[in-house]
N, C-alpha and C positions, 0 to 999 in steps of 0.2 A: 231936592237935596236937603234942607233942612226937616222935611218929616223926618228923614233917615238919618239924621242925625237928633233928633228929639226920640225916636224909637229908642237908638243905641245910648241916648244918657237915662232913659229910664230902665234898662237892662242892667246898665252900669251903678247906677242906683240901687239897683236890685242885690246884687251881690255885694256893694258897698255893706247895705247896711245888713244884710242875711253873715256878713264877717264879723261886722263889728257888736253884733248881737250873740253870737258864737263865740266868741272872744274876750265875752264880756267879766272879767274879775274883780274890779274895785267897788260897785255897783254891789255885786250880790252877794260880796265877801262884808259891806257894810252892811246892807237893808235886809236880809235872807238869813231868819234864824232856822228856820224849819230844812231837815233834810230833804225833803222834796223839793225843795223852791230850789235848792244852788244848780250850778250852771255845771257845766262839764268840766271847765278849769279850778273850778273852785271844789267841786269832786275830789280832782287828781289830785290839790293843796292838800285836803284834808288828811287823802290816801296816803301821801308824802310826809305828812305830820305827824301821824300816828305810828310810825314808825321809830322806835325810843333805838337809839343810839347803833342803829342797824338801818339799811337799805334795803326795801323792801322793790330792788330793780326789775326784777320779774313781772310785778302786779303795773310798776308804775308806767312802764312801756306797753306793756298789755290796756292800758286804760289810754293811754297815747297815743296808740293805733286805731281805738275803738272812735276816740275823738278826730279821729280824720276822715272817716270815711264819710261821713255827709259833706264837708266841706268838696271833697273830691266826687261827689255823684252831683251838687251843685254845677261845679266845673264842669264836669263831663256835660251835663246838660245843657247847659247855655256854652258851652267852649266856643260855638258857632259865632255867634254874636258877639262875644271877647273879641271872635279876630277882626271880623268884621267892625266892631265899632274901635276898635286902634289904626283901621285900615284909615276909616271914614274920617279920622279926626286928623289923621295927619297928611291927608292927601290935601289940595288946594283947586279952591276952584270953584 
C-alpha cells in the first residue's frame, strides 16, 4: 500500500509541476528578453498588448485554445492515475 501510494505522488508531482511550468508568467515576463524564450502566457500578453485601442478577440481565443491542448493530452494521458491516486489517498486503511 505505500509503494502505491509513493507511485501516485510521483504522477501527482508530475503534473503538478508540468502545470506550473506551463503556466508560468512572472518568471519569463521578468528574466526572457528574447522572442523565443517567452512561454505561451506571456505570447498571448504580448498578443493582447499589441493590440492599440482595439480587441484583437479573434487571434486572442485562437492562441487560448492552442494553449490548451497539451495541458489536455497531459490529462488525457495520465487521467488513469489522477483517479486512481484521489481514490488511494482518500481511502483508509
Amino acid at each position: 500500500m505505500l509503494r502505491d501510494d509513493c507511485v501516485f505522488g510521483k504522477e501527482k508531482r508530475l503534473i503538478l509541476n508540468f502545470l506550473s511550468g506551463w503556466n508560468e508568467f512572472l518568471y519569463a515576463l521578468v528574466f526572457t528578453k528574447e522572442k523565443y524564450a517567452q512561454t505561451m502566457p506571456l505570447g498571448l500578453f504580448y498578443l493582447d498588448q499589441t493590440a492599440q485601442y482595439t480587441a484583437k478577440w479573434v487571434d486572442l481565443f485562437a492562441g487560448m485554445m492552442i494553449s490548451i491542448v497539451p495541458v489536455l493530452i497531459v490529462f488525457a494521458l495520465l487521467q488513469e492515475q489522477v483517479t486512481k491516486g484521489l481514490t488511494v489517498g482518500a481511502l483508509k486503511g
